[in-house]
C-alpha positions as CSV (number, residue, x, y, z in Angstrom):
1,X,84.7,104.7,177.3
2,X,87.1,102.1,178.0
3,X,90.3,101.9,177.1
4,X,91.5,100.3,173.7
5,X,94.8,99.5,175.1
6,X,96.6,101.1,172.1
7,X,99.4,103.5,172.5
8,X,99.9,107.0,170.6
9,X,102.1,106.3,168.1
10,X,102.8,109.1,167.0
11,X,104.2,110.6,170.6
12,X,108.1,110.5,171.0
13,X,108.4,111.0,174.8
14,X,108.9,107.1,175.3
15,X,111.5,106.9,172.7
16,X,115.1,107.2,171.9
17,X,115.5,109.3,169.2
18,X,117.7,107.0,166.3
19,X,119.2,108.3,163.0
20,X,119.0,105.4,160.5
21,X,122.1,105.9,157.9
22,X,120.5,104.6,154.6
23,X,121.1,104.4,151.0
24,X,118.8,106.2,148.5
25,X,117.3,109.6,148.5
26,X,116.6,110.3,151.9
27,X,120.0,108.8,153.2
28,X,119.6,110.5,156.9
29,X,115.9,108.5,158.3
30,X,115.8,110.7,161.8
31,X,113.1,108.1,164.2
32,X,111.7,109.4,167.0
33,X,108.8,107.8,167.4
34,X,106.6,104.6,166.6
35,X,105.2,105.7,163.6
36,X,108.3,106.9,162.7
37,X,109.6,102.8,163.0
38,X,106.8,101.5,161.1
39,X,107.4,104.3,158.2
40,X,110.9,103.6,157.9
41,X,110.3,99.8,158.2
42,X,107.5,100.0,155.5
43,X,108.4,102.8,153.1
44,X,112.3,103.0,153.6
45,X,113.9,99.7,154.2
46,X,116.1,97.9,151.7
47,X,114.9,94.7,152.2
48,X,111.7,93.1,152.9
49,X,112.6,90.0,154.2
50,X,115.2,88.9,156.9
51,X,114.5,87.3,160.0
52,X,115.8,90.4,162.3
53,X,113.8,92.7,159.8
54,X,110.2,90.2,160.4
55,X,110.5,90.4,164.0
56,X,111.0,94.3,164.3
57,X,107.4,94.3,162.3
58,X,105.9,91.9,164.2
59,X,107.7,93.8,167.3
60,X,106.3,97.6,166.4
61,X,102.7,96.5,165.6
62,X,102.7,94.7,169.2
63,X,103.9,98.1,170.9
64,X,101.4,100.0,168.8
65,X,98.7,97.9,170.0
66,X,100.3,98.6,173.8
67,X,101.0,94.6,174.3
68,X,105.0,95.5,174.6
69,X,106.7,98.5,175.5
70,X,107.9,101.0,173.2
71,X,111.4,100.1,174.0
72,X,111.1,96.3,172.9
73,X,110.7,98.0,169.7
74,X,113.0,100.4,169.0
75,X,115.7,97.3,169.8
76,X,113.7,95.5,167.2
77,X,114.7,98.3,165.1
78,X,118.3,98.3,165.9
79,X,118.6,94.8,165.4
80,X,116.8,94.9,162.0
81,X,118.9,97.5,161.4
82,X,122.2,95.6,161.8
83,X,121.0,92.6,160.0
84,X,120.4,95.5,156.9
85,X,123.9,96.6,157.5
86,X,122.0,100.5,158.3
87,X,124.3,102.2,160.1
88,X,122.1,103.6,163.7
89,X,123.5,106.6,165.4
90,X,121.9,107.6,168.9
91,X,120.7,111.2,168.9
92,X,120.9,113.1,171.7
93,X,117.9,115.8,172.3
């Protein structure tokens, strides 16, 4: 079967483990994987617009589908992140 070229999403060896500090109910966002970007992009973000927040998107679908590497996308993430005024704390495993 040949390969699809997609990437597990859902694995975290290939990433950085972040803690987004957000407002709302669930203030402490812990991501640790791609999924885990494109939930808290999606589901958890204060804004849906933003040129920063766009690009991270646009950023984590293309590592999903394995055409960048997973850590063009968690700066994507951190960038977004800035532009949202989220405050991103590096967790160390």
């Amino acid at each position: 079967m040949p390969s699809t070229g997609l990437v597990d999403w859902h694995r975290s060896e290939d990433f950085a483990p972040l803690m987004l500090v957000m407002s709302g109910p669930e203030k402490h966002r812990l991501v640790r994987s791609l999924g885990e970007v494109a939930d808290a992009l999606i589901n958890a973000w204060p804004t849906d617009d933003g040129k920063e927040y766009v690009a991270a998107i646009k950023t984590c679908l293309d590592a999903i589908q394995g055409h960048i590497p997973v850590k063009v996308a968690r700066a994507a993430l951190i960038r977004a992140a800035d532009e949202a005024r989220i405050r991103v704390i590096a967790v160390v495993d």
